[in-house]
C-alpha positions as CSV (number, residue, x, y, z in Angstrom):
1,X,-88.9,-139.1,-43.7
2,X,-88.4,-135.8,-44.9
3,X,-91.0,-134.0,-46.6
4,X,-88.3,-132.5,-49.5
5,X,-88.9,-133.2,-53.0
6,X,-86.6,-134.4,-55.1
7,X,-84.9,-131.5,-57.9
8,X,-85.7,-131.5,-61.1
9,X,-82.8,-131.6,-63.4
10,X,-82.1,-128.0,-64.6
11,X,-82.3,-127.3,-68.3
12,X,-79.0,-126.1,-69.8
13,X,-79.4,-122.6,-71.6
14,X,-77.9,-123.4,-75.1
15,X,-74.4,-123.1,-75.5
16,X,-73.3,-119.5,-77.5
17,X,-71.7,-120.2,-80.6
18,X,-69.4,-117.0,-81.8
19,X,-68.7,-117.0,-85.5
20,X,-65.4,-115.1,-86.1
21,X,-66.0,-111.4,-86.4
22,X,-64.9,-110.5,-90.5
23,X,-63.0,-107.9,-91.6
24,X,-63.1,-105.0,-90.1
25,X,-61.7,-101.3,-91.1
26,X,-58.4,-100.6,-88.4
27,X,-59.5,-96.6,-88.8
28,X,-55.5,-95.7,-89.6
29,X,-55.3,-92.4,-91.4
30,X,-52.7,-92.4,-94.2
31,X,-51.6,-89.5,-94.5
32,X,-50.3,-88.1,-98.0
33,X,-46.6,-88.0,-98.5
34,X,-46.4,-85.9,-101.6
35,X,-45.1,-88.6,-104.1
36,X,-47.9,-89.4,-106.0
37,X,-46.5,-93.3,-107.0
38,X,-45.5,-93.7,-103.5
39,X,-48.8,-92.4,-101.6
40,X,-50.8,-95.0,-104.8
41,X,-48.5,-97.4,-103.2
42,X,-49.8,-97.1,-99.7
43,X,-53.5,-96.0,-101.0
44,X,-53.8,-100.5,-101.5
45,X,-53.3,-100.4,-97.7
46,X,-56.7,-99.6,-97.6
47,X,-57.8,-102.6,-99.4
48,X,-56.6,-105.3,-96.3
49,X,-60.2,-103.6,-94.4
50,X,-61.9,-105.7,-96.3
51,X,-60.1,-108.8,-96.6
52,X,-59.8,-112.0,-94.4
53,X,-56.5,-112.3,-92.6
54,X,-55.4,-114.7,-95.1
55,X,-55.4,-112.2,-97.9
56,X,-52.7,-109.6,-96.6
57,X,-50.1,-111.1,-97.6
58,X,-50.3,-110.8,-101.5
59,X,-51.2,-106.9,-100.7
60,X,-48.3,-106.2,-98.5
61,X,-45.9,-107.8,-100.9
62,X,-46.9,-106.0,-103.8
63,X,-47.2,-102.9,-102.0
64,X,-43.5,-103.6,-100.8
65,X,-42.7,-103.9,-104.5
66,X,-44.0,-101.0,-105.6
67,X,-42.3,-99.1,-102.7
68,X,-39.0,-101.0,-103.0
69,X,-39.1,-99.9,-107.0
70,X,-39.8,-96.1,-106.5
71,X,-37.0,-96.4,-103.7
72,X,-34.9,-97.6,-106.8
73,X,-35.6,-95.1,-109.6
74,X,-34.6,-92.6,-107.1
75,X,-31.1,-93.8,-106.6
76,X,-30.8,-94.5,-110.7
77,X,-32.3,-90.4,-111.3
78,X,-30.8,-88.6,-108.2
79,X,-32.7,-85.4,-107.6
80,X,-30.4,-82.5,-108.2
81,X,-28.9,-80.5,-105.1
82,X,-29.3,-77.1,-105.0
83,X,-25.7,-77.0,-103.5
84,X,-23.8,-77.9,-106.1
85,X,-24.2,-75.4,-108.5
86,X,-21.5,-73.1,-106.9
87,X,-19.3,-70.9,-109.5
């Protein structure tokens, strides 16, 4: 006979549970681009920080809009060129 005891049954530390971390702010700089619509455009960028995955979307499309319509106006007003006023 040996004189070994028999183990207790070791107690299980409780398992973790990790809630998914929330929005958090990607620290990208925008930096100006000297348009005011267009750099109010990308300034809405800033908004996806604080939103859930799930709620870029609808901000990247309008901000593609917005873009996409300044892109526009520029081709129906072309900017003059200071070339073409030769005599």
């Amino acid at each position: 006979m040996s004189d070994a005891t028999p183990e207790a049954p070791q107690e299980q530390a409780p398992a973790e549970t990790h809630e998914p971390a929330g929005p958090a702010p990607l620290g990208v700089a925008l930096e100006p681009t000297g348009h005011p619509a267009v750099d109010a455009h990308l300034a809405r960028l800033a908004e996806l920080d604080h939103l859930p995955a799930d709620g870029h979307l609808e901000v990247y499309e309008d901000v593609h809009r917005g873009l996409r319509a300044e892109l526009t106006s520029l081709d129906a007003h072309p900017a003059p060129r200071p070339y073409d006023n030769r005599s």
